[in-house]
Residue frames relative to the residue before (quaternion, step in Angstrom):
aa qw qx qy qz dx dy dz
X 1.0000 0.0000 0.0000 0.0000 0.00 0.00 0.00
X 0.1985 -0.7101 0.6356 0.2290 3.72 -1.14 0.49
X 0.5133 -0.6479 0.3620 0.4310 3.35 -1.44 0.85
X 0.2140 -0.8991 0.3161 0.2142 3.58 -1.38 0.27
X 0.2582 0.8427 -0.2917 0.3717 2.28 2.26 1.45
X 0.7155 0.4066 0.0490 0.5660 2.88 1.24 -1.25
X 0.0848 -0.8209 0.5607 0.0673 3.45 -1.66 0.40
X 0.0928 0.8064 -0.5706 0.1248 3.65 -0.49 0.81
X 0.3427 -0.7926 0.4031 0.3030 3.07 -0.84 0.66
X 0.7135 -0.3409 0.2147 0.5732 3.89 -0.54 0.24
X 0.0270 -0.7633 0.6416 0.0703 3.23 -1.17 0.50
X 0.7237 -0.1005 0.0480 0.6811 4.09 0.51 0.19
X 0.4031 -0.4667 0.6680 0.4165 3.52 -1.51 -1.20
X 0.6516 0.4991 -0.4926 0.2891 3.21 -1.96 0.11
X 0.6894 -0.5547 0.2560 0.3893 3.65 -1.19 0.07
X 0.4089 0.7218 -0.3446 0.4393 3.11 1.80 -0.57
X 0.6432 0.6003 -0.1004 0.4646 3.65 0.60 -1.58
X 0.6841 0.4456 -0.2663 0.5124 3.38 0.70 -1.27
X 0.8399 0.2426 -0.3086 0.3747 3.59 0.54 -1.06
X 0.6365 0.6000 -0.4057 0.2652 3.53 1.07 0.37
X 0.4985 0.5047 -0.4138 0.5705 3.29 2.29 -0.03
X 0.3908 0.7211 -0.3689 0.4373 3.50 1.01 0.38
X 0.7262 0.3404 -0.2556 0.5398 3.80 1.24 -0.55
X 0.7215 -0.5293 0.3385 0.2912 2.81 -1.55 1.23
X 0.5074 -0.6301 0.5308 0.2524 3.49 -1.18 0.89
X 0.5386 -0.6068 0.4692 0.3486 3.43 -1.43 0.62
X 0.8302 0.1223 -0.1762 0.5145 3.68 -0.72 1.42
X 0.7399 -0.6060 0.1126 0.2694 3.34 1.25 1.08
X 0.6424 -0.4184 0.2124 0.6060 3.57 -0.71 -0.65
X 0.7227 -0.3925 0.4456 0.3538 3.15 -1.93 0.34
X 0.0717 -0.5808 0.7756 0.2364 3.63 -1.64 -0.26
X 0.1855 -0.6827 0.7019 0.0825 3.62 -1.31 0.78
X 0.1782 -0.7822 0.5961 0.0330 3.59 -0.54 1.24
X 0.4019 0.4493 -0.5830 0.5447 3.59 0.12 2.27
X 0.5385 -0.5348 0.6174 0.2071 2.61 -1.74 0.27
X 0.0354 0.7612 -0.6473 0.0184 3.61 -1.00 1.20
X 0.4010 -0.6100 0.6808 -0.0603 2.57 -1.75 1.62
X 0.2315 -0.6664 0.7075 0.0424 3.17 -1.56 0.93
X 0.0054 0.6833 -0.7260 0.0773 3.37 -1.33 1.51
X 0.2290 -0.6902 0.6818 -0.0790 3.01 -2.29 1.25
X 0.4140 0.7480 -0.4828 0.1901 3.33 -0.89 1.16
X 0.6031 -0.6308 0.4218 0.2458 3.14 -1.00 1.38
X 0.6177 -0.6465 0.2652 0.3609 3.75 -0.58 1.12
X 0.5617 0.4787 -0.4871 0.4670 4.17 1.01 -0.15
X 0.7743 0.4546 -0.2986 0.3234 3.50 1.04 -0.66
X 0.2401 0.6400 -0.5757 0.4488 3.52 1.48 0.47
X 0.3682 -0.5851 0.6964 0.1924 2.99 -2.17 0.89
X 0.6434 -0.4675 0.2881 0.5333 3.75 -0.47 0.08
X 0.7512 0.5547 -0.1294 0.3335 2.84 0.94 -2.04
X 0.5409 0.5096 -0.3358 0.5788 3.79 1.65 -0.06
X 0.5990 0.5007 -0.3701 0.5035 3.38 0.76 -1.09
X 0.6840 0.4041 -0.3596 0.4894 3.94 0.03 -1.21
X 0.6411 0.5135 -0.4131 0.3932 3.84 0.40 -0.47
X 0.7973 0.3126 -0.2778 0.4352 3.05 0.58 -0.94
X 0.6315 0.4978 -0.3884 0.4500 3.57 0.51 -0.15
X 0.4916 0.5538 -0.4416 0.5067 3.43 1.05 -0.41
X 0.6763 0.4905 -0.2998 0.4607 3.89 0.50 -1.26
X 0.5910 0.6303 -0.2325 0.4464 3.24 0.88 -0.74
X 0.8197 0.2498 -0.1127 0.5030 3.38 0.99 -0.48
X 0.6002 0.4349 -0.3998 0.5393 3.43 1.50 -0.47
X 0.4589 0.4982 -0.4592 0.5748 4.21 1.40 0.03
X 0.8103 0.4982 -0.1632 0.2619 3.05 -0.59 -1.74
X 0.8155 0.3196 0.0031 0.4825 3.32 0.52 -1.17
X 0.6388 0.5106 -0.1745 0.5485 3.24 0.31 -1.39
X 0.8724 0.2417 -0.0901 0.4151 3.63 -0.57 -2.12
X 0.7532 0.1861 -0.3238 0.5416 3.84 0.62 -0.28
X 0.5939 -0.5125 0.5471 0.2922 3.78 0.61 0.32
X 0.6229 0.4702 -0.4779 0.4032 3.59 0.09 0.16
X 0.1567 -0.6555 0.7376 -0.0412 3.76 -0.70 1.34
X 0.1151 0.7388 -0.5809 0.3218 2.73 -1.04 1.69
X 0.2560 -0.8770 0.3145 0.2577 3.59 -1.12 0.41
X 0.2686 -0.8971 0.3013 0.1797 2.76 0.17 1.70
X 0.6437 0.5616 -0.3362 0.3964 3.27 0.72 -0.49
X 0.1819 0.9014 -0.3910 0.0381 3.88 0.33 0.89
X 0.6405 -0.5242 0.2918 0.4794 3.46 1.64 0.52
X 0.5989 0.5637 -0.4332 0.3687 3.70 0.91 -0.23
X 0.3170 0.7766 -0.4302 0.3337 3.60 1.56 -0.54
X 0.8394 0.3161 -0.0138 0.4418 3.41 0.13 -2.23
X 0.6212 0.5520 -0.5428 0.1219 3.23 0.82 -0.07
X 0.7323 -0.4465 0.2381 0.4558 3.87 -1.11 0.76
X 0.7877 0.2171 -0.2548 0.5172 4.17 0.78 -0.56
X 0.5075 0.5266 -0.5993 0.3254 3.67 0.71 0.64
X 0.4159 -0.7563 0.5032 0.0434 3.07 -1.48 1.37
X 0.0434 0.7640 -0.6376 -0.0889 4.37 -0.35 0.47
X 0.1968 -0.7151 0.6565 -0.1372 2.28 -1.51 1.48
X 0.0736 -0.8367 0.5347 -0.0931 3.45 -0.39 1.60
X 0.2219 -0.7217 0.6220 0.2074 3.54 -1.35 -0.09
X 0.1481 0.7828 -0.6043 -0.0022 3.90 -0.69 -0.12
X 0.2476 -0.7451 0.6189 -0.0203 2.84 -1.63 0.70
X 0.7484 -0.0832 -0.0628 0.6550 3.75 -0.64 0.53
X 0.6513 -0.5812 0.2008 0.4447 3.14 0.67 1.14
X 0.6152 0.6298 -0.3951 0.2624 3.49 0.49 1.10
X 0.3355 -0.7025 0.3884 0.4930 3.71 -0.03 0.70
X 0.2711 -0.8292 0.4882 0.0249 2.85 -1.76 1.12
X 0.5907 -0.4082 -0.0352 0.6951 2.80 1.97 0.06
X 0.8513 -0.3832 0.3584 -0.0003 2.84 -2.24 0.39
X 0.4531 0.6267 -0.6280 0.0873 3.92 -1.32 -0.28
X 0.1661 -0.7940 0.5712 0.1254 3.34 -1.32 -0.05
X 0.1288 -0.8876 0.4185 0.1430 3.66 -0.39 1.02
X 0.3343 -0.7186 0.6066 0.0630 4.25 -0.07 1.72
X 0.2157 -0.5774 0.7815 0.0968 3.27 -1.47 0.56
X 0.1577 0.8027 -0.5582 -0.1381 3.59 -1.24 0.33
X 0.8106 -0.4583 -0.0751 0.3568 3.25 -1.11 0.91
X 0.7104 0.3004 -0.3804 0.5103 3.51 1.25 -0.42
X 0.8434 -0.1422 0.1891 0.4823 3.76 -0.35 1.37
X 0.7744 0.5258 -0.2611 0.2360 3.80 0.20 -1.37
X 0.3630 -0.6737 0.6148 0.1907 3.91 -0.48 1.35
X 0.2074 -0.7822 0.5837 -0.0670 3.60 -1.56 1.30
X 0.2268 -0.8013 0.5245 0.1770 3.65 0.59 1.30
X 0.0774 0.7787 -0.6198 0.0593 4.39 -0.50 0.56
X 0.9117 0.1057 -0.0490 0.3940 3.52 -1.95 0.05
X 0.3090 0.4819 -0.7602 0.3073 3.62 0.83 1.29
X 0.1811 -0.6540 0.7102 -0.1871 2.20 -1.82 1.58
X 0.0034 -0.8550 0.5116 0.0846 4.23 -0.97 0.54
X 0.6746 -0.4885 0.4319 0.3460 3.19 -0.96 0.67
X 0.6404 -0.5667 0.3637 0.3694 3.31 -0.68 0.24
X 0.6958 0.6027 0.0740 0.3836 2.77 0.84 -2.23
X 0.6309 0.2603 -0.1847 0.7071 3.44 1.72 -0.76
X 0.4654 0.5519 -0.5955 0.3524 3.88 0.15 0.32
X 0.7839 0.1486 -0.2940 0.5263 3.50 -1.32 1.66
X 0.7532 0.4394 -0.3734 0.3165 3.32 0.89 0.72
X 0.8632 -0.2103 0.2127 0.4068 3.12 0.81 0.32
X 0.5000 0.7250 -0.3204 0.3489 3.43 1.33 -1.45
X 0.8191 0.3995 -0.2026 0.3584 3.86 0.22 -1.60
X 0.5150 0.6546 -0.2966 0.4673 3.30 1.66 -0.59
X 0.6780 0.4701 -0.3336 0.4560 3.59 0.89 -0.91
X 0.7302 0.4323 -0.2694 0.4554 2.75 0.92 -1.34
X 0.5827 0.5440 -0.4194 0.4343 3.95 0.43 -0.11
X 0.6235 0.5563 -0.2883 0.4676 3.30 1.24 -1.23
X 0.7423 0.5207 -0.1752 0.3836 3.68 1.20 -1.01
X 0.3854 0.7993 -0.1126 0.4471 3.23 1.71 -0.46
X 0.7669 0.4129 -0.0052 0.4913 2.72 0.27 -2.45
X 0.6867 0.4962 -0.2922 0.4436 3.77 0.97 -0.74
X 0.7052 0.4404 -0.3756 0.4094 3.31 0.94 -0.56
X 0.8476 0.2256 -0.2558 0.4065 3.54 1.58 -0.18
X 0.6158 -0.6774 0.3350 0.2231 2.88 1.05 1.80
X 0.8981 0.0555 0.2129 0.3808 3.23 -1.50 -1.56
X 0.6287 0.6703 -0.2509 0.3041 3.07 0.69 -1.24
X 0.5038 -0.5330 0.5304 0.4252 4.02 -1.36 0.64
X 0.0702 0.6297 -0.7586 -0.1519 3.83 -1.49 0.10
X 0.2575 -0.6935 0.6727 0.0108 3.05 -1.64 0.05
X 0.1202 0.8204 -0.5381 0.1518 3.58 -0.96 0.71
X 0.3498 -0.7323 0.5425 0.2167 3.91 -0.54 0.97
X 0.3725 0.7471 -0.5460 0.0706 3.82 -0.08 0.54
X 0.6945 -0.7093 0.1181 0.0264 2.51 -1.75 1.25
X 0.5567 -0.7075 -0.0436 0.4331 3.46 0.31 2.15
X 0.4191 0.6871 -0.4710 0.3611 3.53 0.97 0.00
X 0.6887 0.5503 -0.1717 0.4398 3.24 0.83 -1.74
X 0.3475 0.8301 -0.3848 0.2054 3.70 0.81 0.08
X 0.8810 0.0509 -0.2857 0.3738 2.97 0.83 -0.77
X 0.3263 0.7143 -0.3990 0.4734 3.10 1.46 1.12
X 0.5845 0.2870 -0.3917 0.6501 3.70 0.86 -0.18
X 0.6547 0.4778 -0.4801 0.3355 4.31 0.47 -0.37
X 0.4985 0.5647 -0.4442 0.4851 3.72 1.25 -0.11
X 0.4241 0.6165 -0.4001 0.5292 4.20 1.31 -0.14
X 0.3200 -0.5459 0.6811 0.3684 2.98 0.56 -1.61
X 0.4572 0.6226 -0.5178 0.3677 3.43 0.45 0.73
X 0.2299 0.7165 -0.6528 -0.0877 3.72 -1.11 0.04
X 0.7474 -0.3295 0.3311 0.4726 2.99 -2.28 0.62
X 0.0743 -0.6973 0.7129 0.0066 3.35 -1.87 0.63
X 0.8101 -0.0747 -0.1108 0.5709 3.65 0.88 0.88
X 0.7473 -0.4336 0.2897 0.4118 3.75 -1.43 0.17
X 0.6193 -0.6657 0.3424 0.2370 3.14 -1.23 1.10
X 0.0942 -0.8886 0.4420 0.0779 4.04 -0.85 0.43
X 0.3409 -0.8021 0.3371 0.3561 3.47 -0.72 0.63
X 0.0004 -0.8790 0.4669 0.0967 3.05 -0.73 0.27
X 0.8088 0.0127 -0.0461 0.5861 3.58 -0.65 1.82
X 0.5897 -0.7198 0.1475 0.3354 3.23 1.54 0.19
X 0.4778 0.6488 -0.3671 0.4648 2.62 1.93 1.43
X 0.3993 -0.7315 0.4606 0.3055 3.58 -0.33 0.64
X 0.1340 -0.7506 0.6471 0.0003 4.31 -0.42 1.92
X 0.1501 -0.7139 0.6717 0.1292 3.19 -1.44 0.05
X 0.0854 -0.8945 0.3879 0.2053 3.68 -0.24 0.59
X 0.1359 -0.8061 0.5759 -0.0076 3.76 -0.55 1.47
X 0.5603 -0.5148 0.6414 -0.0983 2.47 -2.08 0.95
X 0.0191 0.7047 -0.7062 0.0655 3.31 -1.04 1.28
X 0.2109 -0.8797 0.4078 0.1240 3.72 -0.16 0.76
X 0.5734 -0.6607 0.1777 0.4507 3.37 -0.12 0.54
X 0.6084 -0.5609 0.4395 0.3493 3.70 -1.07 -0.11
């Protein structure tokens, strides 16, 4: 996950890099001057041309900007209850998330991902806010990254075991329990 508090522009590669675009820009968060829309759809109902966006972001974040090479594509995308959830603006995608069912009942928030350019503005909020509605009552769960704590605890989420690295980021995995 990248943070979607904050905005910096690239500074190198590697984990190092990753956690220093990670600090707060001089003079706070961003303001994007558009109108953002939130969109939902189950993976047959992707258009290509969304689908290639977002995986593209997916990799110019994921890969690329924190350096972590990885396979992202892991089949959980297509599976018949996984839910994407996107944002755009002037008709661009502005960021990312994806919502996984697994086998006992429990909804799995993954790959939220922001534009740069839209980080600190709002973008992850909608999209959390949009998420959270589609799984109601229900437990979710989600590994984000330990900075981001107390931003996923405004959800109502909290840590639910010891912290891990991952790709040379430090994750925590929380817990939102059901209603």
């Amino acid at each position: 996950m990248v943070d979607p508090l904050h905005a910096a522009p690239p500074l190198g590669s590697g984990a190092a890099a990753a956690r220093e675009r990670r600090r707060p820009a001089a003079g706070g968060s961003r303001t994007i001057h558009r109108m953002v829309e939130v969109h939902q759809a189950g993976f047959a109902q992707l258009d290509p041309h969304t689908l290639y966006e977002v995986l593209r972001l997916r990799a110019e974040v994921f890969v690329v900007e924190q350096d972590c090479p990885y396979q992202d594509l892991d089949n959980r995308d297509v599976e018949p209850t996984a839910l994407h959830v996107w944002s755009t603006g002037d008709g661009a995608l502005l960021g990312y998330l994806r919502v996984l069912e697994e086998p006992d009942g429990t909804a799995r928030i993954g790959r939220v991902v922001v534009r740069g350019a839209a980080r600190g503005t709002g973008v992850v909020q909608r999209l959390m806010h949009a998420a959270l509605a589609h799984i109601g009552a229900r437990p979710s769960v989600l590994a984000a990254q330990a900075h981001l704590e107390r931003f996923y605890a405004r959800f109502g989420y909290r840590a639910c075991g010891p912290g891990f690295d991952e790709d040379g980021i430090p994750h925590l995995p929380m817990r939102r329990d059901a209603d």
